[in-house]
C-alpha positions, 0 to 999 in steps of 0.5 A, a space after each residue: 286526113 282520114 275520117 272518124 266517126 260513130 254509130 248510134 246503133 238501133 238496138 237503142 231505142 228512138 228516145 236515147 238519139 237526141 242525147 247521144 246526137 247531142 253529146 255527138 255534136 258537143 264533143 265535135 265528132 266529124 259524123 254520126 251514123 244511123 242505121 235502118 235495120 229491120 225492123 228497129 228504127 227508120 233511117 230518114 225519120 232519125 236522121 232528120 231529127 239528129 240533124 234538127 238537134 244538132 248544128 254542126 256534125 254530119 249525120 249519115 244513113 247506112 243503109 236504106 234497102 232500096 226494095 223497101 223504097 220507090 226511087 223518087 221516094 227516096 230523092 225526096 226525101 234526101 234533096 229534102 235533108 240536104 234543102 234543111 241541112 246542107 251539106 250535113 246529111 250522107 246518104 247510103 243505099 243498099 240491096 237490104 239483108 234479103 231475109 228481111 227484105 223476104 219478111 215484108 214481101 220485098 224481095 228481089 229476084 235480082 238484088 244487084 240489078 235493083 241496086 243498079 237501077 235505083 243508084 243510076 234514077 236516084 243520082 239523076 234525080 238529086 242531080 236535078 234531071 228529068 228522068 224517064 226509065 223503063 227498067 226491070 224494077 224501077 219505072 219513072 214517067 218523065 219525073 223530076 223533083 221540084 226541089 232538088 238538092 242546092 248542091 251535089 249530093 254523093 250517093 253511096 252504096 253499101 256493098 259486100 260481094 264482087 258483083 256489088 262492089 264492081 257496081 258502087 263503083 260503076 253507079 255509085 259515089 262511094 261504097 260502105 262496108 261492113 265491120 266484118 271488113 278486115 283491112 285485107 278485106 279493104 284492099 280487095 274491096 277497092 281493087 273491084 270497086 276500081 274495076 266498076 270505075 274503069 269498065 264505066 269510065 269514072 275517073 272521080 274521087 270515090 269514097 269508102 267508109 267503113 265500119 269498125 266494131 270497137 269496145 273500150 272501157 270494163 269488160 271491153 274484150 269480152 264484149 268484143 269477142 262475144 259480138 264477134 261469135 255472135 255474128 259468126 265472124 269469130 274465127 276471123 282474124 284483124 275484126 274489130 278492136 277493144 282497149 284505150 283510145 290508142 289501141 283503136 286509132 292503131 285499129 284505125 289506121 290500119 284500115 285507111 292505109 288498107 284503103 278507107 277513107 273514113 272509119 266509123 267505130 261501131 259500139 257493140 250491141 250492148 255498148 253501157 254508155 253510148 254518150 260515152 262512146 261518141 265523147 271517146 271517139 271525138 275527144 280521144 280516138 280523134 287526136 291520135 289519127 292522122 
């Protein structure tokens, strides 16, 4: 069965997460996601406070830039959500928007290489190893965390061109990709995440979510279109989705035959009524997806 899920987007400010998380859980939505945009809300502070308010839905990051981050950091503090909350917290690492990453004095020369070395010293953390490495940007002296995670942990890697694509499937557990990923798109991604997979010798499941930016209810098109234009995207065809719950589980399906294995509908930004929203995607959008 594919998965559904749905974004609390950070153009809400902090405060409105323990309703939307709450009424995310009530209505049994499968995963709610949060993101760390620069420079609105940070990814493992509302993570860890949407998995404290909650008791069963799954709570994802996507994504934590990893210039912004020590690697040993970054395992702390998620051996540390999955210690609290096992098996609710999914973890996705990216090399950030590098504009942004420029703004706060950390950008990297080269974002693919510091992507690689943050996924291979993060999964052997959380896996429980001693690592020393002497990399371009990722240094650690015989480091181990004193409480790793109980269980496995996946780590997913956010990816857009070839060159990172390849890499979430050499290094990485599963890849996330963005809602300007038409289903066409999808197919693509997965062939050169396959190539990753096969130059490294990875025969394992690997999961990819992608995010699908979906309008419902009053003024539902024109919310769509203006976020669309908006991005710069608007020309392209089979981007986002707007109408009733059977027009986006359609929307829905049509990226997991494309190849995702879980879809999360992004609201857009202006999204009236974000409650209502994870209450469509559990309650309506859910049923009608196989």
């Amino acid at each position: 069965m594919t998965g559904l899920g749905a974004v609390f987007r950070p153009q809400l400010a902090p405060e409105r997460l323990r309703a939307v998380a709450r009424a995310a859980d009530e209505a049994g939505l499968e995963e709610l996601w949060l993101w760390e945009d620069c420079f609105r809300e940070g990814g493992i502070s509302t993570a860890a406070a949407a998995l404290a308010w909650t008791g069963r839905v799954r709570v994802g990051v996507g994504l934590l830039p990893v210039p912004l981050r020590n690697v040993a950091v970054t395992a702390m503090e998620v051996a540390t959500l999955h210690r609290m909350f096992p098996g609710r917290a999914i973890l996705g690492v990216g090399h950030g928007v590098q504009d942004w990453m420029g703004q706060v004095g950390a950008r990297a020369e080269s974002p693919v290489t510091l992507l690689r070395e943050h996924l291979l010293a993060l999964r052997a953390l959380l896996g429980g190893e001693r690592v020393t490495t002497e990399g371009r940007y990722v240094r650690l002296d015989d480091v181990a965390l004193d409480w790793p995670p109980g269980q496995a942990v996946e780590v997913l890697a956010g990816a857009t061109g070839p060159r990172s694509l390849r890499l979430a499937g050499e290094a990485a557990d599963g890849t996330v990709l963005t809602a300007n990923t038409p289903p066409d798109g999808v197919r693509q991604a997965r062939r050169l995440i396959d190539e990753g997979r096969a130059a490294a010798g990875r025969t394992g499941p690997h999961k990819v979510v992608v995010y699908l930016l979906a309008a419902t209810g009053p003024g539902a098109g024109e919310r769509l279109r203006a976020e669309l234009v908006a991005e710069g995207v608007g020309s392209v065809p089979d981007l986002g989705v707007a109408g009733d719950a059977g027009t986006v589980a359609k929307a829905v399906e049509r990226l997991a035959e494309a190849g995702a294995d879980t879809v999360i509908l992004q609201p857009t930004g202006d999204e009236p009524d974000p409650e209502g929203f994870v209450r469509f995607t559990a309650e309506e959008v859910r049923p009608l997806v196989v």
